[in-house]
PAZAPA-4460 file (N, C-alpha, C; in steps of 0.05 Angstrom, whole numbers, plus 32768, in hexadecimal, padded with zeros to 4 digits):
% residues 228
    n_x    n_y    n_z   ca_x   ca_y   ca_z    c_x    c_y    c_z   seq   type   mol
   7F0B   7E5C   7FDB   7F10   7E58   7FF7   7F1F   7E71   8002     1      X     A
   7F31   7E7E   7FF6   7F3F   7E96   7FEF   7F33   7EAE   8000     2      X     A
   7F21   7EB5   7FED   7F11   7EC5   7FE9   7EF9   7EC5   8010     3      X     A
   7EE5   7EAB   8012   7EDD   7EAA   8024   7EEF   7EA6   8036     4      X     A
   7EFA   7EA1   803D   7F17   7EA2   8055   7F20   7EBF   805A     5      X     A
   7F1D   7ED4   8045   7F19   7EF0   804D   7F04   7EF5   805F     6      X     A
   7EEF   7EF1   8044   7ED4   7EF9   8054   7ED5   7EF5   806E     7      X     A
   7EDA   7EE1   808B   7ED8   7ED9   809F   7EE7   7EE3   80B0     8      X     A
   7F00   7EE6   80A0   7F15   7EF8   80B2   7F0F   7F12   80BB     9      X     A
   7F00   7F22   80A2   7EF5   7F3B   80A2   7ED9   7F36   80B3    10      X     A
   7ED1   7F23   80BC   7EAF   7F24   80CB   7EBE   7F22   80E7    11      X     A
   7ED7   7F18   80E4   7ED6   7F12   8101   7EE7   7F2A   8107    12      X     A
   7EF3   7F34   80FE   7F03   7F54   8103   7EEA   7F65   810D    13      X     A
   7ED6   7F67   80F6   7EC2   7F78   80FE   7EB4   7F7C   810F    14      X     A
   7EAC   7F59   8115   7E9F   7F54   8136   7EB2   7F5A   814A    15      X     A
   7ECE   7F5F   814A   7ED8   7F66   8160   7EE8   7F41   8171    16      X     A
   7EE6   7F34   815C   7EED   7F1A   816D   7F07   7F17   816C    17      X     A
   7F12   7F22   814C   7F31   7F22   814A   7F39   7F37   814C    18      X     A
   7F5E   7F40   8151   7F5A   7F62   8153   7F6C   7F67   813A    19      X     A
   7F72   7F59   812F   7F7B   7F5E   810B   7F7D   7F44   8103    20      X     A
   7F81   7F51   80E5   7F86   7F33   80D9   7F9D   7F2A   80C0    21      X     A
   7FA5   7F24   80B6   7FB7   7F1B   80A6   7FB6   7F05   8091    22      X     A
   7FB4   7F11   8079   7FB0   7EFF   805F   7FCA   7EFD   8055    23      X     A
   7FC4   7EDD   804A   7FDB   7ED0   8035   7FD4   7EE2   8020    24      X     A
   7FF0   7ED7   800D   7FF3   7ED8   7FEE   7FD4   7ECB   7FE5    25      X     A
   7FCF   7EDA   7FD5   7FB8   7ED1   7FC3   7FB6   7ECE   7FA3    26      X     A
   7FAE   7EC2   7F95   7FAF   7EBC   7F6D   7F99   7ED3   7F6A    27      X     A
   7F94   7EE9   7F65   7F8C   7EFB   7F56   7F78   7EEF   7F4A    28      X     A
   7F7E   7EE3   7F2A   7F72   7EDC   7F1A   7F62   7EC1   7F24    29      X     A
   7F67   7EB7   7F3B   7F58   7E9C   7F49   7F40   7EAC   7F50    30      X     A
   7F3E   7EBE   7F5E   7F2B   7ED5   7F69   7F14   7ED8   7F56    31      X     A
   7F23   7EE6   7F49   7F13   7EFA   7F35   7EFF   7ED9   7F22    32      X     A
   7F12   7EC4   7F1F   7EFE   7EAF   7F0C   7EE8   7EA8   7F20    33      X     A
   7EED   7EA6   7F46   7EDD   7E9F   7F59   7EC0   7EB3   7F5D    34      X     A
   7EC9   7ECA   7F4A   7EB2   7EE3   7F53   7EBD   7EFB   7F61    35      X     A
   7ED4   7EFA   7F6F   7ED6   7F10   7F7A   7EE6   7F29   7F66    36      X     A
   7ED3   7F36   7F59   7EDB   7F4D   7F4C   7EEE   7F66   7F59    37      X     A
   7F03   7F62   7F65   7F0D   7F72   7F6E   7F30   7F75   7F68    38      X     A
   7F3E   7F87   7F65   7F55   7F85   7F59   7F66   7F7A   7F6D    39      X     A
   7F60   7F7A   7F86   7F77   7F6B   7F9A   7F69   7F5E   7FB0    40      X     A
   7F72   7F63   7FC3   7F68   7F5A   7FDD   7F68   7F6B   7FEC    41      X     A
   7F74   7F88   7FE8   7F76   7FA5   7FF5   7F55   7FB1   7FF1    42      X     A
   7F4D   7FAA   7FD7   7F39   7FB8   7FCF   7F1D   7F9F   7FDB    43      X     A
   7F28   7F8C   7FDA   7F0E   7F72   7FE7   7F10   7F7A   8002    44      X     A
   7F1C   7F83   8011   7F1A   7F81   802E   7F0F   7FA0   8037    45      X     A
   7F17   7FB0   8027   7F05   7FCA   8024   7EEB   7FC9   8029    46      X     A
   7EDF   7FB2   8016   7ECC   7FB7   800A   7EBB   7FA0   8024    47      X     A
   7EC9   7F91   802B   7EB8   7F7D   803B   7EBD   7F88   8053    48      X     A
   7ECB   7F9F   8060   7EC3   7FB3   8074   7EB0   7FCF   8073    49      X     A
   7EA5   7FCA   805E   7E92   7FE3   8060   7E96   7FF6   8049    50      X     A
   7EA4   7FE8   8030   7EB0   7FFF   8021   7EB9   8019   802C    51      X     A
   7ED1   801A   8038   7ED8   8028   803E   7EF1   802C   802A    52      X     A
   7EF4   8051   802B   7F0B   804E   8019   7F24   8048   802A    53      X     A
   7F3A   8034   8015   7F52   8023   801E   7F63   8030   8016    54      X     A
   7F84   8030   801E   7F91   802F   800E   7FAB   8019   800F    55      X     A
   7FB8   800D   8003   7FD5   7FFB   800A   7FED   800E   8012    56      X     A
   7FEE   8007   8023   8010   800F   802E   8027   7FFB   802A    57      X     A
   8040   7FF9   8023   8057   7FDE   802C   8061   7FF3   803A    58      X     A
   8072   7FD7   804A   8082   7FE2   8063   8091   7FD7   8066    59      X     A
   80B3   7FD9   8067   80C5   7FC4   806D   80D5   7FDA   8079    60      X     A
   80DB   7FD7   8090   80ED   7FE4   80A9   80E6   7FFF   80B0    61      X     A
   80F8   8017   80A6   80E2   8033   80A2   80D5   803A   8090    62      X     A
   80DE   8029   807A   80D7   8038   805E   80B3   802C   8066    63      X     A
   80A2   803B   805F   8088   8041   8050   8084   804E   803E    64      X     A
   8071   8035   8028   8065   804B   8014   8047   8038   800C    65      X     A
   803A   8051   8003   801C   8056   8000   8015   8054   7FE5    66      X     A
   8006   8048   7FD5   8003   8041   7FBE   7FE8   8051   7FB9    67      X     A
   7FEB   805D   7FA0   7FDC   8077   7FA2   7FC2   806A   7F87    68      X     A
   7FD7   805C   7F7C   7FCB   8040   7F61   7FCF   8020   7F6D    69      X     A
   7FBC   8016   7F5F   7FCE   7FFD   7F6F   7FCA   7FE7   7F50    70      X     A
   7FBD   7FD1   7F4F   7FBF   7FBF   7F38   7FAE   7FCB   7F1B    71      X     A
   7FCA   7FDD   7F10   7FB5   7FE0   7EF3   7FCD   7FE2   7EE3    72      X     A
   7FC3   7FE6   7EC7   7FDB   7FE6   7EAA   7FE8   8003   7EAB    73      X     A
   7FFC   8002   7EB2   8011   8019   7EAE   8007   802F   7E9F    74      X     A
   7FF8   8029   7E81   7FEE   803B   7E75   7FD8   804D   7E83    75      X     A
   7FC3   803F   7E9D   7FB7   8049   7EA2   7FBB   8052   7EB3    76      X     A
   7FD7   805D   7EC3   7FDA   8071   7EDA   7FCA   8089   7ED8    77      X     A
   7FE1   8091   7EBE   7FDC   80AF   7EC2   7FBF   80B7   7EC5    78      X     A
   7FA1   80AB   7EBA   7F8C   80B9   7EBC   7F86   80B2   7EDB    79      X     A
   7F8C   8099   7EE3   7F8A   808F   7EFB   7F8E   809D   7F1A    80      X     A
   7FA7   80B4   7F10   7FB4   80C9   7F25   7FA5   80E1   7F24    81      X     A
   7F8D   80D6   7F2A   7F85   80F6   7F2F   7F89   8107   7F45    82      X     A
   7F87   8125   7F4A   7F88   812F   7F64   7F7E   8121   7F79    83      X     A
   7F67   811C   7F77   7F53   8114   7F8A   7F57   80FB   7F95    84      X     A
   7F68   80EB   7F86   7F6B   80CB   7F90   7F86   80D1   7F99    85      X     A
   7F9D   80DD   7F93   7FB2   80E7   7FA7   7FAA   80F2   7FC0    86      X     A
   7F95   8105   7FC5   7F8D   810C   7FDB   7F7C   80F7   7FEF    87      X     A
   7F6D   80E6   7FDC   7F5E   80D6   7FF2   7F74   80CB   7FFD    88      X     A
   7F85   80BB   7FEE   7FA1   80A9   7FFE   7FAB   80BA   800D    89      X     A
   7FB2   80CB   8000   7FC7   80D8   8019   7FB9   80E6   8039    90      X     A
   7F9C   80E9   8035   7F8D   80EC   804F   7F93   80CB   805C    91      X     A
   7F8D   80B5   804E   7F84   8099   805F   7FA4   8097   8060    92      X     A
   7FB9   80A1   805C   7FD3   809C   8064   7FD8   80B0   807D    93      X     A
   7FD7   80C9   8079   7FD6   80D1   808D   7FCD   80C3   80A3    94      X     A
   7FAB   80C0   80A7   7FA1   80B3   80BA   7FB3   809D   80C8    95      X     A
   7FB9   8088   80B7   7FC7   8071   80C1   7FDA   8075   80C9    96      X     A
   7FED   8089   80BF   8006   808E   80CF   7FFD   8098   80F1    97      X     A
   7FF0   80A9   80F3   7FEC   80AF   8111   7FD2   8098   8125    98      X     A
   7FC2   808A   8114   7FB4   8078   8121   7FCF   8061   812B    99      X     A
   7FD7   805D   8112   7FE4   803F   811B   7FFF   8046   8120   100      X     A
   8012   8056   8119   8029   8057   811C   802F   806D   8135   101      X     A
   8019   807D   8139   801A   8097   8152   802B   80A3   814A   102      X     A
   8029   80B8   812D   803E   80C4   8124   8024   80DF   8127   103      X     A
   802C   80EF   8131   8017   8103   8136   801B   8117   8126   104      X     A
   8030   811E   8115   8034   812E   80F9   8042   811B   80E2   105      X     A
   8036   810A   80DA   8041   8106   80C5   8050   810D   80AB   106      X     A
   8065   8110   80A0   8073   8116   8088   806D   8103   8079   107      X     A
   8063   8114   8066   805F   8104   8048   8071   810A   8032   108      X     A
   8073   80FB   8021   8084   8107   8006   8074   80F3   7FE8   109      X     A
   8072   8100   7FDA   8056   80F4   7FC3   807E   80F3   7FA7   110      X     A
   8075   80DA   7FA4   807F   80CE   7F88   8079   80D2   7F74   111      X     A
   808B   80E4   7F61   8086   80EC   7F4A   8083   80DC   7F35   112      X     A
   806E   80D7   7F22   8067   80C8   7F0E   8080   80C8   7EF9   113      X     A
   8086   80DD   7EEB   8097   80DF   7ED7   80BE   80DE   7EE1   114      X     A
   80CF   80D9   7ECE   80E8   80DF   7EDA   80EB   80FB   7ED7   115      X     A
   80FF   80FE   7EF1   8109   8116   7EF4   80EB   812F   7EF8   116      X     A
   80D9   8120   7F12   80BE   8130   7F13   80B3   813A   7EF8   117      X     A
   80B6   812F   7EDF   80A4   8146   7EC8   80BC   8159   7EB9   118      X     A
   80D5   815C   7EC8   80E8   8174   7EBA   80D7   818A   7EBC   119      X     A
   80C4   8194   7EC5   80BB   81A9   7EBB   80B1   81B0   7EA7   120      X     A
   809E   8192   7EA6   8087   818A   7E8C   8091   817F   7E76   121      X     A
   80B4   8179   7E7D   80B7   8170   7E5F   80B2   814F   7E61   122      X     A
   80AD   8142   7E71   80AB   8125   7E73   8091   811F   7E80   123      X     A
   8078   8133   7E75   8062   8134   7E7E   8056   8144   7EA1   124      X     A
   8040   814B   7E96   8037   815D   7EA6   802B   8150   7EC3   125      X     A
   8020   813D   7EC0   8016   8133   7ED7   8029   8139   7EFA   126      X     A
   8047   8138   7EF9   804E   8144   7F14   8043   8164   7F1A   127      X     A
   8042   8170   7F0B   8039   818F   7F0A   801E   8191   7F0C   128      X     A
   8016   8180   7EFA   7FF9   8187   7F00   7FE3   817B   7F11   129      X     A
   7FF0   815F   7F1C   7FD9   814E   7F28   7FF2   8155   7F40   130      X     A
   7FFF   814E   7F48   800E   813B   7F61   801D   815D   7F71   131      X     A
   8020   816F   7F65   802D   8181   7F6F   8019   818D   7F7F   132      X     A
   8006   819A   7F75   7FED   81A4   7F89   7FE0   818F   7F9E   133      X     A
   7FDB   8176   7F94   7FD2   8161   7FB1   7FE3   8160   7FB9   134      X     A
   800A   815E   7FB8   8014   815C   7FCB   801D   8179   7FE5   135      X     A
   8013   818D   7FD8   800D   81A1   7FE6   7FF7   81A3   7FF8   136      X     A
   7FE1   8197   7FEC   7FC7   8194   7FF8   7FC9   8184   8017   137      X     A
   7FDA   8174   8010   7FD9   8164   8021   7FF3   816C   8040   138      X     A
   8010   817E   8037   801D   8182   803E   8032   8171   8040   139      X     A
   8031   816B   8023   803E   8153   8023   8059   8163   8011   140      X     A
   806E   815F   8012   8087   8165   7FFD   808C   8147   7FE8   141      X     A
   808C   815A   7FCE   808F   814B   7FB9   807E   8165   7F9F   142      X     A
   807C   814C   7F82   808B   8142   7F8B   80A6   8139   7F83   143      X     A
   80B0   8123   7F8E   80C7   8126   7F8D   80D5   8101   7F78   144      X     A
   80EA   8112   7F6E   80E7   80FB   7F52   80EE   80D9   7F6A   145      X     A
   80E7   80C4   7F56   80E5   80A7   7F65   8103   809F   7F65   146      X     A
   8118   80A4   7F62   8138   80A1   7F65   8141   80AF   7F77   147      X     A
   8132   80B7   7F89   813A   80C3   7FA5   8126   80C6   7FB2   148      X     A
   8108   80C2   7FB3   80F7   80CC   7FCE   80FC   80B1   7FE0   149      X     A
   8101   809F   7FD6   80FD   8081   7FE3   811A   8082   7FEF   150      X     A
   8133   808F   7FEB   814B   8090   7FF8   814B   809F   8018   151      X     A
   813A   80B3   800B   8138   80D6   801B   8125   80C1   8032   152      X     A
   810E   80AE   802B   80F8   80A6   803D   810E   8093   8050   153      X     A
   8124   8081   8045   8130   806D   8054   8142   8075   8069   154      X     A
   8149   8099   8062   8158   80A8   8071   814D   80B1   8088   155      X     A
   8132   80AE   8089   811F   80BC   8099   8110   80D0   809B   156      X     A
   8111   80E0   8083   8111   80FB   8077   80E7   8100   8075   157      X     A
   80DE   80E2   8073   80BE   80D9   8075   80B5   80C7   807B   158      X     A
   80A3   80C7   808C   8091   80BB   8095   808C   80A6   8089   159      X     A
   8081   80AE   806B   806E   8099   8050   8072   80A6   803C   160      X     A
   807A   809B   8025   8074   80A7   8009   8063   80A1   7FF9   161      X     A
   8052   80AD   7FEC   8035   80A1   7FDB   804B   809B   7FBC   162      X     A
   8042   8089   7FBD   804D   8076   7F99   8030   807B   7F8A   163      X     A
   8036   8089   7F77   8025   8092   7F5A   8019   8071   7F4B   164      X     A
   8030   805E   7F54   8023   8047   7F42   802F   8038   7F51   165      X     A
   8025   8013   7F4B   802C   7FFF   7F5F   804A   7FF6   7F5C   166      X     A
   8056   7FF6   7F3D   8072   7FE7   7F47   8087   7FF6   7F4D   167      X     A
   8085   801C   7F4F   809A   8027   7F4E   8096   8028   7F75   168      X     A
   8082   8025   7F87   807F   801F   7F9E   8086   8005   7FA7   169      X     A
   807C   7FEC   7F9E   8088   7FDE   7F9B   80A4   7FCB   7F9C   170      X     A
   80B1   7FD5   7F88   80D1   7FD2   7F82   80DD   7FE0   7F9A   171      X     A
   80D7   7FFD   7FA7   80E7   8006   7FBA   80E1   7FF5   7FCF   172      X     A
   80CA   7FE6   7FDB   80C9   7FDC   7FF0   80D9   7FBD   7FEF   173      X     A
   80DD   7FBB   7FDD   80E8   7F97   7FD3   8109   7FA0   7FD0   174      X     A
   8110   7FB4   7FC6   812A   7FBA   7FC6   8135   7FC5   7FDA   175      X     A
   8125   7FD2   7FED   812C   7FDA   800B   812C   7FC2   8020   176      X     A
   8117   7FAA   8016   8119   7F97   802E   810B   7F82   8026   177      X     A
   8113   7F6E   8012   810F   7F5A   8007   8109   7F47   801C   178      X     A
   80F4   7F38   8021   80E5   7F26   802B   80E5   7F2D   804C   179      X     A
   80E0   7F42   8050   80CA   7F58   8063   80BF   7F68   8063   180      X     A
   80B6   7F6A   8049   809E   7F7F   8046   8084   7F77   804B   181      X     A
   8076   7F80   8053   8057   7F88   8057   8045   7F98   804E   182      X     A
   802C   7F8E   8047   8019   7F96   8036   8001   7FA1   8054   183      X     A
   7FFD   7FBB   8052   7FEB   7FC0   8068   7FD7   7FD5   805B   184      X     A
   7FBC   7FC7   8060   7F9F   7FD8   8054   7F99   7FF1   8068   185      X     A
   7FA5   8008   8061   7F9F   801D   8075   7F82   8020   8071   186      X     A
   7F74   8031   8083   7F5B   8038   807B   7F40   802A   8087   187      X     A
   7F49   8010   8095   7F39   8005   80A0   7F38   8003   80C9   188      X     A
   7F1E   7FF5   80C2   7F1B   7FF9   80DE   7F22   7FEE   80F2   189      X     A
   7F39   7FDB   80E5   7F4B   7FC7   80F1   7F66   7FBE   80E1   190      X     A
   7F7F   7FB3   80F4   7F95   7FB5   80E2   7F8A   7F99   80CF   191      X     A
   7FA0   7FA2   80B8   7F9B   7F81   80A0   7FB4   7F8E   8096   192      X     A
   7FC3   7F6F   8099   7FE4   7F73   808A   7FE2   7F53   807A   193      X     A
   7FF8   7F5B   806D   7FF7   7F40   8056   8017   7F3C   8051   194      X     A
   801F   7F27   8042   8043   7F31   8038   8038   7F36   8022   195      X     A
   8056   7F46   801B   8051   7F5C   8005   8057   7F4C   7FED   196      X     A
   8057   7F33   7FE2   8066   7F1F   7FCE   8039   7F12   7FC0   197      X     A
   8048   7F03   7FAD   802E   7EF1   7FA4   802F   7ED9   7FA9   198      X     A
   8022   7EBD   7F9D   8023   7EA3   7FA5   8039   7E9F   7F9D   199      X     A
   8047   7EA1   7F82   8064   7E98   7F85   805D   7E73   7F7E   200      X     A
   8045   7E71   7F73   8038   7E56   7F6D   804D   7E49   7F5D   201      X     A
   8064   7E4F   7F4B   8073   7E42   7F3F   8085   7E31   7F59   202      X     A
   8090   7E3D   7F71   809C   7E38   7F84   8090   7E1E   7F95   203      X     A
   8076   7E22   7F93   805E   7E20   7FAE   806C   7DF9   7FAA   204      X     A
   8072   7DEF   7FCB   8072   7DCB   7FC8   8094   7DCB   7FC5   205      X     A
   80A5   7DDB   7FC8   80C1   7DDC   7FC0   80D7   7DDA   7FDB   206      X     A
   80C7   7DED   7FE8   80D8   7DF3   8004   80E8   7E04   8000   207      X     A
   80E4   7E0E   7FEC   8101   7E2E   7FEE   80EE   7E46   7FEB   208      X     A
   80D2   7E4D   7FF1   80C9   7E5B   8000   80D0   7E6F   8010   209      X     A
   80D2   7E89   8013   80E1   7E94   802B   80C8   7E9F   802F   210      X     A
   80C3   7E96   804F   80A9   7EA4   8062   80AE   7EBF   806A   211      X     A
   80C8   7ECA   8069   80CE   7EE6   807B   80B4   7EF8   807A   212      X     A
   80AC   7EFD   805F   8097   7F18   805B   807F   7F0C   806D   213      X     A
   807B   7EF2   806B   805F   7EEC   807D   8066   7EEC   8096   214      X     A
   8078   7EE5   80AC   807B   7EE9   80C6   8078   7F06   80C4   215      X     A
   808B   7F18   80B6   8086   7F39   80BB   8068   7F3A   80BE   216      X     A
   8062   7F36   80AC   8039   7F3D   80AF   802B   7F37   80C6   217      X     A
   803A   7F1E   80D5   802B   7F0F   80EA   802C   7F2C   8102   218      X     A
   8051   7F32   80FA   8055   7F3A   8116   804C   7F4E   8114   219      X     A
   804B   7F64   8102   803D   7F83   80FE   8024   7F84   8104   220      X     A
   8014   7F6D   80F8   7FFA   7F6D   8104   7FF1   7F71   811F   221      X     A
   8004   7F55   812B   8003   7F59   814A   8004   7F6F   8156   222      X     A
   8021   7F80   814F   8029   7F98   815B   8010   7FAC   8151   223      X     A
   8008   7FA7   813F   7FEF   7FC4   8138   7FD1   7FC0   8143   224      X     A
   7FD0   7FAE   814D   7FBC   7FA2   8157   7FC1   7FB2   8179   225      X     A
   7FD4   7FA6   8184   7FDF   7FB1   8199   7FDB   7FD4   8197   226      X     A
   7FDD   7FE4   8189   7FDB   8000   8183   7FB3   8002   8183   227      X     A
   7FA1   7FF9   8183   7F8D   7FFD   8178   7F85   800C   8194   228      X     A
***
């Protein structure tokens, strides 16, 4: 039911009847047993607008960040970070910052995979060799190690920071603003925000529930809708 309750939301976005839309928490693994082969609902709604390339953003107050990986095994970042998939994101980030937010130069700053950026290859090469040139490519500064770009971003110092992997993006947006964050699919041809949390099914029937992250979604939606 999940799953088709997307589908419709996305037919009726497309037709122009709604002017965004907004998905619940969803079971992953409910999905995937239902048929929908897809690692989230970032990548299903992609795909049921036209496959277009997506990317996830969270958002709780100024902080933004851009998920450059999103649901895979830690082990499999590093092949996962390639140049080219830092660049696609950080183009559909760019984009969204000046479509939806009317930021007409965006500042970026790209999240270094290793501590302390790599040391200078001693804690692996991937900041040097993948993330340093796309974040040039892009004009982006970084990058810059994850124990301070998310401080420097809260300061105002950026726009968006691209996160190399999902929980080190993640954790900053839940530690910056626990039950108002938002899950937003840049890249499409209409806004789609979600809260940034899961079912929380152990909870579900209890009443200690906190809705905050889903009103946020309601209202961003609205407001980005309003921007179209």
């Amino acid at each position: 039911m999940a799953g088709r309750g997307v589908e419709e939301a996305v037919r009726l976005a497309l037709a122009g009847e709604v002017d965004a839309i907004v998905t619940g928490p969803v079971h992953k693994q409910a999905l995937h047993q239902a048929g929908y082969a897809y690692p989230g609902l970032t990548e299903l709604v992609a795909h049921l607008a036209g496959d277009v390339p997506g990317a996830m953003m969270l958002v709780t107050g100024r902080l933004r960040v851009v998920l450059v990986t999103t649901h895979l095994a830690l082990r499999d970042v590093p092949a996962a970070l390639t140049h080219e998939r830092v660049l696609t994101v950080g183009h559909i980030a760019l984009a969204g910052l000046r479509r939806w937010w009317g930021i007409a130069e965006p500042r970026l700053a790209v999240c270094a995979l290793n501590p302390h950026a790599g040391e200078g290859g001693a804690f692996g090469d991937e900041d040097e060799r993948v993330l340093r040139p796309a974040a040039a490519a892009l004009g982006a500064v970084g990058p810059v190690p994850a124990d301070t770009v998310f401080v420097r971003a809260l300061r105002g110092e950026f726009d968006a920071v691209l996160a190399p992997y999902h929980d080190v993006g993640m954790t900053a947006v839940k530690v910056a603003g626990f039950g108002t964050g938002v899950n937003i699919t840049l890249g499409l041809p209409f806004p789609r925000t979600a809260p940034d949390h899961g079912t929380a099914l152990d909870i579900a029937g209890t009443g200690v529930a906190d809705a905050g992250s889903m009103r946020s979604a309601i209202e961003l939606a609205a407001q980005l809708a309003g921007r179209r």
